[in-house]
C-alpha angles and dihedrals in degrees: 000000000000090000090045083061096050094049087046097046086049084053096057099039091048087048091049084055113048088049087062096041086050088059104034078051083050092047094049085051101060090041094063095034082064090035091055098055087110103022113220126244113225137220095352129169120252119192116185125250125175135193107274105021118145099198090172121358083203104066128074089236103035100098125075099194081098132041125208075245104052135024090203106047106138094045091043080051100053099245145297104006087220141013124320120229133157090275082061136243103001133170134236145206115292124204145190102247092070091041082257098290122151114271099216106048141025122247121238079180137040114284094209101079136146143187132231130192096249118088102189085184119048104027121087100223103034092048086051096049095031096103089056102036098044111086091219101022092095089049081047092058100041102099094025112034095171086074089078088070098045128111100188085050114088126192090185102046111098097012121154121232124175118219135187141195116187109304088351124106126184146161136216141161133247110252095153157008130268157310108255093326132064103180093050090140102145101050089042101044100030135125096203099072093248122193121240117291089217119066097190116112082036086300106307117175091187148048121194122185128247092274095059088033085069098030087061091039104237120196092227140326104289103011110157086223102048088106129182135202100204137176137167118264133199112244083243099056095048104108123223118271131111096304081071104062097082112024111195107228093154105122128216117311 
């Protein structure tokens, strides 16, 4: 009898089991399902671009004193996002204790800006497929639908993304396209986690600018190793820190 006890009492206790592991399983499940609204993309290389750089005077795309976004970038910004020398606009170190702002100049912009390869705007085939690749572009429409067809209407401008290093976690807006690619849809809109179309920059699919550069803790401006996990965020969901004191809302120009 007393071994019948002892087997009944397992049954129970795995049942038991096996009912709370069901709901906490329920549970993990809905939590990622909300989690994975915007997937994240994983180990990704992040190389650093500023306001005002000039990287090579000879390319189409090798000054930053304009974005794909806006004509007029570095007057819209409020200058050299950095210091000026006679090499020209360069950056500098950015540290906690000012909320990683640039020491020499004052933002019109935030400060905490990033690229990705996808130019809805410019690019022919990313402008004609943006409404149905682009996760938000369709909400975004909804009450204006002329805004598909407009080239001074961005659905990527602005855009929040949330990045992390390691322990670090940090926020910035879309304010270009890059780096190298501009149709990159499938690594940018994916939901596999694919690695970066261009290999150039050892294979970046990514710039930030010197503000996230010092909130992730990089080891340098185009480090092989300086790594990043990043996903899109919904403004509402961006929490309060440093990347919230100016907020870019200017549209494209």
């Amino acid at each position: 009898m007393e071994i019948l006890k002892r087997t009944s009492r397992r049954i129970i206790l795995v049942a038991i089991t096996a009912v709370a592991l069901l709901v906490v399983g329920t549970t993990v499940i809905a939590t990622s399902q909300a989690q994975q609204k915007y997937p994240w993309h994983t180990n990704i290389v992040s190389t650093t671009f500023w306001v005002g750089e000039i990287h090579d005077a000879a390319a189409s795309d090798g000054s930053q004193e304009y974005s794909t976004y806006d004509s007029r970038w570095m007057e819209s910004y409020g200058g050299c996002d950095g210091v000026r020398t006679a090499a020209g606009c360069q950056t500098e170190q950015r540290v906690a204790a000012n909320g990683y702002f640039p020491s020499s100049m004052t933002p019109r912009e935030n400060p905490f800006y990033l690229d990705l390869p996808f130019d809805d705007v410019n690019h022919p085939a990313a402008f004609a497929d943006r409404r149905s690749v682009i996760p938000w572009a369709a909400g975004d429409a909804a009450g204006n639908p002329s805004i598909t067809a407009d080239r001074n209407y961005s659905f990527m401008k602005n855009r929040w993304v949330k990045l992390r290093k390691g322990w670090s976690v940090c926020y910035g807006q879309i304010q270009d396209a890059g780096p190298a690619v501009y149709n990159d849809r499938e690594y940018v809109f994916g939901h596999d986690d694919r690695r970066p179309a261009s290999t150039e920059y050892n294979g970046a699919g990514l710039d930030v600018s010197p503000a996230l550069n010092g909130c992730l803790g990089f080891n340098g401006l185009n480090d092989k190793n300086d790594r990043v996990d990043w996903q899109f965020i919904d403004e509402a969901d961006v929490p309060d820190g440093p990347w919230k004191r100016i907020v870019t809302t200017s549209h494209v120009r």
